[in-house]
C-alpha positions in Angstrom: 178.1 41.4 125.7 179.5 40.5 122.1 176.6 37.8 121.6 173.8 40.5 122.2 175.2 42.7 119.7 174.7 40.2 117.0 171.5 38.8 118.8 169.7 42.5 118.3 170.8 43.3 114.9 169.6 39.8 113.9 166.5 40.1 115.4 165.7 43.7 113.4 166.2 42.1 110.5 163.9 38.8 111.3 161.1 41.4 111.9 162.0 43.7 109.1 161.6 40.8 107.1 157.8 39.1 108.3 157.0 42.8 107.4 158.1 42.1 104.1 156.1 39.0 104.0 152.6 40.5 105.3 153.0 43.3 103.2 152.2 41.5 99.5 148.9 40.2 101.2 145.4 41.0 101.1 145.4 45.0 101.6 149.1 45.3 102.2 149.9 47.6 105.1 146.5 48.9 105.4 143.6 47.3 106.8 140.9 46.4 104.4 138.3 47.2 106.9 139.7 50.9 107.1 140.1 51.4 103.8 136.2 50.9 103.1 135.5 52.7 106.0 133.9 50.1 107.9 134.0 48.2 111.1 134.8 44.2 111.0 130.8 43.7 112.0 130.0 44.9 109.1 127.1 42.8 106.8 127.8 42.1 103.4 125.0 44.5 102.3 127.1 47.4 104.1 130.2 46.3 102.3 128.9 46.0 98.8 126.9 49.6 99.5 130.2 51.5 101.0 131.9 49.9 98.0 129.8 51.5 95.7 129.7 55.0 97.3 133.3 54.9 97.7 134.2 53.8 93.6 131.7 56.4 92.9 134.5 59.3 94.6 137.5 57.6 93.3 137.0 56.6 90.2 140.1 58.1 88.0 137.5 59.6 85.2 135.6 61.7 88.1 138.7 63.6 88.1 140.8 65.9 86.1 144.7 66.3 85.9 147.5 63.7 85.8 148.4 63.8 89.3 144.6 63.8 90.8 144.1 60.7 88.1 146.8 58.4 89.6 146.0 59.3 92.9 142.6 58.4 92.4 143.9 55.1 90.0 145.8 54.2 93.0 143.2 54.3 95.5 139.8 52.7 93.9 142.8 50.0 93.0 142.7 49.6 97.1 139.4 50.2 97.6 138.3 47.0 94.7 141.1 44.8 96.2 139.6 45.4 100.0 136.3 44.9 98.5 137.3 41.4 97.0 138.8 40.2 99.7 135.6 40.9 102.3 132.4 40.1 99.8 133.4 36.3 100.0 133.1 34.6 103.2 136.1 31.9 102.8 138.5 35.0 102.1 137.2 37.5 105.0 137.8 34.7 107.4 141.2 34.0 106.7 141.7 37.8 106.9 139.9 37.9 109.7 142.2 36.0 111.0 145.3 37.1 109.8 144.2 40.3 111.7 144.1 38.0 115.0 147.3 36.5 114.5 149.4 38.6 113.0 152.6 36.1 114.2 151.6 33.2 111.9 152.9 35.2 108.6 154.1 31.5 106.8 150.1 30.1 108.0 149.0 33.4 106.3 150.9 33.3 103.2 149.7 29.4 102.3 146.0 30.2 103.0 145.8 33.6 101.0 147.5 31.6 98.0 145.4 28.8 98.5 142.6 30.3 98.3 143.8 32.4 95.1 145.4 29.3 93.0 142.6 27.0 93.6 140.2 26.2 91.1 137.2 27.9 91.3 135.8 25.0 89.1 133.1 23.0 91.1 135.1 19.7 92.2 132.2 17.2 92.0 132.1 18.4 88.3 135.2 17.7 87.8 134.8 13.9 88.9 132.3 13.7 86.9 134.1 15.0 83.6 137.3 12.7 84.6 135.2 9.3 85.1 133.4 10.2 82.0 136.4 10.6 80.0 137.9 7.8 81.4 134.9 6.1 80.4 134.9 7.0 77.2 138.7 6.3 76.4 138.1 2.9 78.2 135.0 1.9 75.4 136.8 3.1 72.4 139.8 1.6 73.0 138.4 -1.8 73.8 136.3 -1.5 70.3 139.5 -0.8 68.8 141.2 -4.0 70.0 138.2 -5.7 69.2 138.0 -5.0 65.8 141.8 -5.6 65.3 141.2 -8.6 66.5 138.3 -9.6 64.0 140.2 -8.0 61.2 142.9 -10.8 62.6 141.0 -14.0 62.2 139.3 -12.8 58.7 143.0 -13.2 57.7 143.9 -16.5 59.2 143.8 -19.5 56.2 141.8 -21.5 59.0 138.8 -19.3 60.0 138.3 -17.8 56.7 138.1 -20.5 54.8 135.3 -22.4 57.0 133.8 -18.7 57.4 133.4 -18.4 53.7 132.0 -22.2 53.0 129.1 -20.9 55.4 128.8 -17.3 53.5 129.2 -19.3 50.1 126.1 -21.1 51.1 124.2 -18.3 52.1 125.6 -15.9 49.3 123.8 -19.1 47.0 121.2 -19.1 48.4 120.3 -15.5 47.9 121.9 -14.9 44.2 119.6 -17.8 43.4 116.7 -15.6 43.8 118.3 -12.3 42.6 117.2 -12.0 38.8 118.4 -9.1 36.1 119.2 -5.6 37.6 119.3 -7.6 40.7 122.1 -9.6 40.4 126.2 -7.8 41.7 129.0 -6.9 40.6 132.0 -8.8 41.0 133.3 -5.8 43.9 129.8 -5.8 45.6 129.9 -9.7 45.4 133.6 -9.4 47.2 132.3 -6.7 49.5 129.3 -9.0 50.5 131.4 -12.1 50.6 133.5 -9.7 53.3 130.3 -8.7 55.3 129.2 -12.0 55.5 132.6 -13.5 56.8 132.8 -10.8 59.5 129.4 -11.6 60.6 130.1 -15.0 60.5 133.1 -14.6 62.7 131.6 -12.5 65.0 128.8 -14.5 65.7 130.9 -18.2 65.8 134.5 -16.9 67.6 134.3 -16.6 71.1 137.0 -14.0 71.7 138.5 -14.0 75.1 140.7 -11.8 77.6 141.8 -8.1 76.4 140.6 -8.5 72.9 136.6 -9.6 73.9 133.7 -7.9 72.7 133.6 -5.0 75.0 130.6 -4.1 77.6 128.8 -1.4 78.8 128.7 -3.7 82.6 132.7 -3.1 82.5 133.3 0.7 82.0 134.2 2.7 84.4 130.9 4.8 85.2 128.9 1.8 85.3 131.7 0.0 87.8 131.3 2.7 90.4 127.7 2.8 89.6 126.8 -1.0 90.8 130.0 -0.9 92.9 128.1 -1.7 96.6 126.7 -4.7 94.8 130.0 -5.2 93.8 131.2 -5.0 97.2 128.0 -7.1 99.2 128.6 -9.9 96.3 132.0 -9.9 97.2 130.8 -10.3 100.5 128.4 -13.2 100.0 130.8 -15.0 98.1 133.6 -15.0 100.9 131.1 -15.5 103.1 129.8 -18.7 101.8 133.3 -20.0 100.9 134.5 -19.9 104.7 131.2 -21.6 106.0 131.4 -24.4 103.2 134.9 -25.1 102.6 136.5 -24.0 105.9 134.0 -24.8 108.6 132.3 -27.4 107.3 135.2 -29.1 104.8 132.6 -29.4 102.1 134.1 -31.0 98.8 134.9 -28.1 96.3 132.9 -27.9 93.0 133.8 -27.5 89.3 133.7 -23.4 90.0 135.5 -23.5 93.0 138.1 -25.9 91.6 138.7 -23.5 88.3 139.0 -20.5 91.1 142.1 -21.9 93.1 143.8 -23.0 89.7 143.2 -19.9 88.7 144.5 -18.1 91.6 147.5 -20.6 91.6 148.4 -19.0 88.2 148.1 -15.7 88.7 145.7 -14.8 86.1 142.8 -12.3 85.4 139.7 -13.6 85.1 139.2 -12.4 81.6 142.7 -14.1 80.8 141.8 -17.3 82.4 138.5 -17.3 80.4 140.5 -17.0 76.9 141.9 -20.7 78.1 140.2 -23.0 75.5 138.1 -25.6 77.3 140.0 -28.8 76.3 143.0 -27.2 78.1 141.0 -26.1 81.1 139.0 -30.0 81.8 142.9 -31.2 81.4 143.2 -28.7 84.4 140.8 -30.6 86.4 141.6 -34.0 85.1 145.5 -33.1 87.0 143.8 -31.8 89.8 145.7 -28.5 89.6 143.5 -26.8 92.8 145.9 -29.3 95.0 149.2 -27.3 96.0 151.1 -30.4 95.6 149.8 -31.3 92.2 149.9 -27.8 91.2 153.6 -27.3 92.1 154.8 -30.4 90.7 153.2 -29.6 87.3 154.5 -26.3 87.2 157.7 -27.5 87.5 157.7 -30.1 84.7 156.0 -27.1 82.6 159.5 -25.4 83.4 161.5 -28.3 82.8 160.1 -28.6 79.5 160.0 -25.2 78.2 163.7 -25.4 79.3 164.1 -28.1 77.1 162.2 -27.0 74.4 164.5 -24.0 74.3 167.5 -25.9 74.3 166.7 -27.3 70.7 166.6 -24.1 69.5 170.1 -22.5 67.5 169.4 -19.2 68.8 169.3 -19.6 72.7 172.3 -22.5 72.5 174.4 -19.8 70.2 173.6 -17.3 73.8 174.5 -19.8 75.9 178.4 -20.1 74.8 178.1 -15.9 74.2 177.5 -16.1 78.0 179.8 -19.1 79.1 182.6 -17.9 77.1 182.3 -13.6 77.8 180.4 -13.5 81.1 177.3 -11.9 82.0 176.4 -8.3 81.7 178.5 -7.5 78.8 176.7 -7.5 75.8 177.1 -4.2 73.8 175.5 -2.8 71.0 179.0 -3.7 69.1 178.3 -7.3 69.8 
């Protein structure tokens, strides 16, 4: 007896309370459908003409006095929210069924909000705008790196000065035939002298990796653009390898060789390509696509980096730190 009369109070309240929740949705408490007067068959052209006939009546200037105004306020405010809600198709179905399942208040509450806090920005145009500026970001910021790393080597002792030799001659060759008003100035000479070296540089340094001379064929847009013959390339290639070099235990070739070693290394392709090419036939020369070989390198590479920083003050002077305190407790008042 004593467990019912907590059972029944507690079950008021639960109902009292999905009340509560219902009633900040769509019409509230009313039914949108009554408040425009209309059955739920209603057509969209009935709805939009009842809508009219009824803001017509209620609309608060159409009548005089405070109390008749708010009354009046209040009810075209009902009669414009019940309108909203049934002119668009996505929200009179949820409504709709709302009205058919009134016991599904939480279902009720996430699609009314849904539908409220979504964008109502087209979503394909917002691809679009995001790979674009993606794009965009992706272009700049490689010219940016790319031009760093010209303005780079126009500073280096050993580029310039074989850049300028070259632009010497040509500068030479030109002044020769410049005569009078013709001939520059010792800052348009220097500014020349400048233009000539960059275009010298650019034209003789094959830059590699992140810093490369950047392409339209590596943006974004374009990726996604040519990505299915991306993808049957891919395809082809993988393809091909498992027919030559699994089935039939063809020999690998020069590409295929450079591929493993790479893959061995864990590298990019761009950052393999920055490799200088006397480095890369040494590659080949140790036969680096063999596990074994590759291993075994690796490990002397290891050995002698260790080595190599063993010579150095600076790592021998953190070695006693460590041997002497432990690790872990370096401080800032170390």
């Amino acid at each position: 007896m004593s467990l019912w009369r907590w059972i029944f109070p507690l079950c008021l309240v639960l109902v009292a309370a999905e009340a509560r929740l219902l009633e900040g949705l769509y019409c509230g408490r009313e039914n949108c459908y009554d408040v425009l007067n209309i059955t739920r068959d209603a057509t969209k052209q009935e709805i939009s003409k009842t809508y009219r006939q009824l803001a017509k009546i209620h609309h608060p200037d159409v009548h005089r006095g405070e109390a008749a105004k708010k009354e009046a306020e209040e009810r075209f405010k009902a009669i414009a929210t019940a309108y909203e809600i049934l002119r668009d198709d996505g929200s009179r179905v949820d409504y709709d069924y709302m009205l058919d399942n009134p016991q599904e208040y939480y279902a009720h509450y996430y699609r009314y909000y849904r539908r409220r806090v979504a964008p109502k920005v087209d979503v394909r145009l917002v691809v679009f705008v995001t790979i674009t500026v993606i794009s965009l970001i992706q272009y700049f910021s490689w010219w940016q790196r790319y031009e760093s790393a010209i303005k780079y080597f126009m500073t280096v002792p050993k580029y310039r000065h074989k850049a300028l030799e070259i632009a010497q001659q040509q500068e030479t060759a030109r002044a020769s035939k410049r005569t009078g008003k013709q001939r520059l100035s010792k800052t348009e000479q220097k500014e020349e002298t400048d233009r000539l070296i960059r275009k010298i540089i650019e034209e003789n340094m094959d830059i590699q990796g992140a810093y490369a001379k950047p392409s339209l064929w590596d943006v974004l847009w374009v990726q996604l653009i040519i990505s299915p013959y991306t993808l049957i390339k891919w395809l082809v290639w993988n393809i091909r390898w498992f027919w030559k070099f699994i089935l039939l235990r063809q020999p690998y070739g020069e590409e295929e060789k450079y591929f493993i070693i790479r893959k061995y290394m864990k590298m990019g392709q761009h950052k393999f390509n920055a490799i200088d090419e006397a480095t890369k036939r040494e590659y080949l020369e140790l036969e680096l696509w063999r596990k074994e070989n590759f291993n075994q390198w690796k490990f002397e590479q290891e050995e002698a980096m260790k080595k190599e920083l063993a010579q150095k003050p600076s790592y021998r002077s953190i070695r006693r730190y460590m041997k002497s305190h432990g690790p872990g407790r370096i401080t800032f008042e170390d």
